[in-house]
N, C-alpha and C positions, 0 to 999 in steps of 0.2 A: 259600484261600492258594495252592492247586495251580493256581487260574487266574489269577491274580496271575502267578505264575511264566511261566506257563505265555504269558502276553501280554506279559512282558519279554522272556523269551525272543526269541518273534518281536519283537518291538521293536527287540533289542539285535542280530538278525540282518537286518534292513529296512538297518539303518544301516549296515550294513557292507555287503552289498550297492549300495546306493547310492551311498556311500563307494566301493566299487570302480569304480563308471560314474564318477566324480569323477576317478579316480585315471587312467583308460585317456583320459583327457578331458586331465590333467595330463599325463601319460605319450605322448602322440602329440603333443601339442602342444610338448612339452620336446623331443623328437626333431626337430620339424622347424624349432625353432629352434637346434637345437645338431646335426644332421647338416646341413640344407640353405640355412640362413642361418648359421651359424658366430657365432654373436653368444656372446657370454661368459656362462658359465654363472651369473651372477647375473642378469642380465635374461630369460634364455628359464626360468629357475628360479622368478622371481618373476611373469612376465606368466601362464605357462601355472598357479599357484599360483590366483591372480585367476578366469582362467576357470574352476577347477576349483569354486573355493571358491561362487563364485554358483551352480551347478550343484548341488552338495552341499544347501548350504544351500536353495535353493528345493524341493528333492526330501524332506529332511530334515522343514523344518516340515509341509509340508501330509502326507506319507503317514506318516512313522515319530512324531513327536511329536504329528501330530493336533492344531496346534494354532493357534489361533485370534487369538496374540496380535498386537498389535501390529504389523505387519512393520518401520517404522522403529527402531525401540524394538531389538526382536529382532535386526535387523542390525546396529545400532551395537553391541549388545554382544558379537555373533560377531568384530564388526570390531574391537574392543578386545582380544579372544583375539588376532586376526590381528598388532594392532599390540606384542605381545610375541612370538609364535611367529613370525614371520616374519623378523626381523630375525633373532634368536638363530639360524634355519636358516638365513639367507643368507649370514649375513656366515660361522656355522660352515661349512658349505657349501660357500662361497667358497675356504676355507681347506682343507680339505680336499681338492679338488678340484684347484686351483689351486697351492699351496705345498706339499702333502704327495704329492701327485699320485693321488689316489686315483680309483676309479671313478667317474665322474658319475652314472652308473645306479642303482649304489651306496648313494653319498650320497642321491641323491634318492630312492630306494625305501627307504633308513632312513628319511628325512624323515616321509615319506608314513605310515608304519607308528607312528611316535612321533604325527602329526597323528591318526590314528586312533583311537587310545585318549585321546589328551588332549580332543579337542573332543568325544568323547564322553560325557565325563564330562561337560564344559564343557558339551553342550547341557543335557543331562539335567537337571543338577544348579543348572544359573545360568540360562541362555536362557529354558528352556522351564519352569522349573520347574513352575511353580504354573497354568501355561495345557496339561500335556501334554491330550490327549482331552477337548479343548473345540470345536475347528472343525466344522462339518456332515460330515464322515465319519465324526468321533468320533460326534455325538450321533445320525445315522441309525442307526450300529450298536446305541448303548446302546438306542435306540428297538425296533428288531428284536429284541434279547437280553430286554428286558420282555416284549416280543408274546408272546414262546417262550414265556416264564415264565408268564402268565397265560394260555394257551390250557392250558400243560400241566396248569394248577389247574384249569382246566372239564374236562379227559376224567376 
């Protein structure tokens, strides 16, 4: 049970991590549409959203979920998250930004922080479910973690 834990743990710290390179991926991209092109904060919110979101998700499945599924499969249903959470933060987003005059850093670093905890669940729980620690880094390890086991039974 303590290594259960103890590999979600790191699991549930890979993703957020990774999530971070996502986010500095969204976050420099979202600046240099909105310092150096000036373009209106729903399109540099949602283009630099896009490259974040492939970025995440390609890092996501193969090292934290370990998993083997499907990749078209797997991404329409990331992109089905996207096709609710997206809009709900743009258009809120828009509106906050725009008519209540609020920080865009702001709003967008709320964004980001709400994205974090919901697609995580999202992956864990709907994505990946039933394929987490199936792909060839999953099974090399489970391979190694037997060896251990059965050399430790011959000494």
């Amino acid at each position: 049970m303590e290594a259960k834990r103890h590999k979600e743990f790191f699991r549930t710290l890979k993703f957020v991590l990774f999530s971070a390179s996502a986010g500095i991926i969204e976050l420099v991209s979202f600046t240099l549409f909105n310092e150096l092109l000036y373009l209106p904060y729903w399109f540099g919110y949602l283009t630099a959203l896009v490259l974040s979101v492939l970025w995440n998700f390609t890092l996501n499945r193969r090292y934290t979920f370990q998993s083997a599924s499907n990749v078209p499969v797997a991404m329409l249903k990331v992109f089905a998250y996207y096709c609710v959470f997206t809009p709900v933060t743009t258009l809120l987003g828009n509106h906050l930004v725009e008519t209540l005059r609020w920080n865009e850093y702001l709003v967008t670093g709320m964004s980001m922080a709400l994205n974090l905890v919901t697609e995580f669940l999202y992956d864990k729980y709907f994505v990946f479910r039933n394929t987490i620690d199936t792909n060839d880094i999953a099974l090399k390890k489970k391979a190694h973690e037997q060896e251990g086991i059965v050399d430790e039974g011959k000494a």
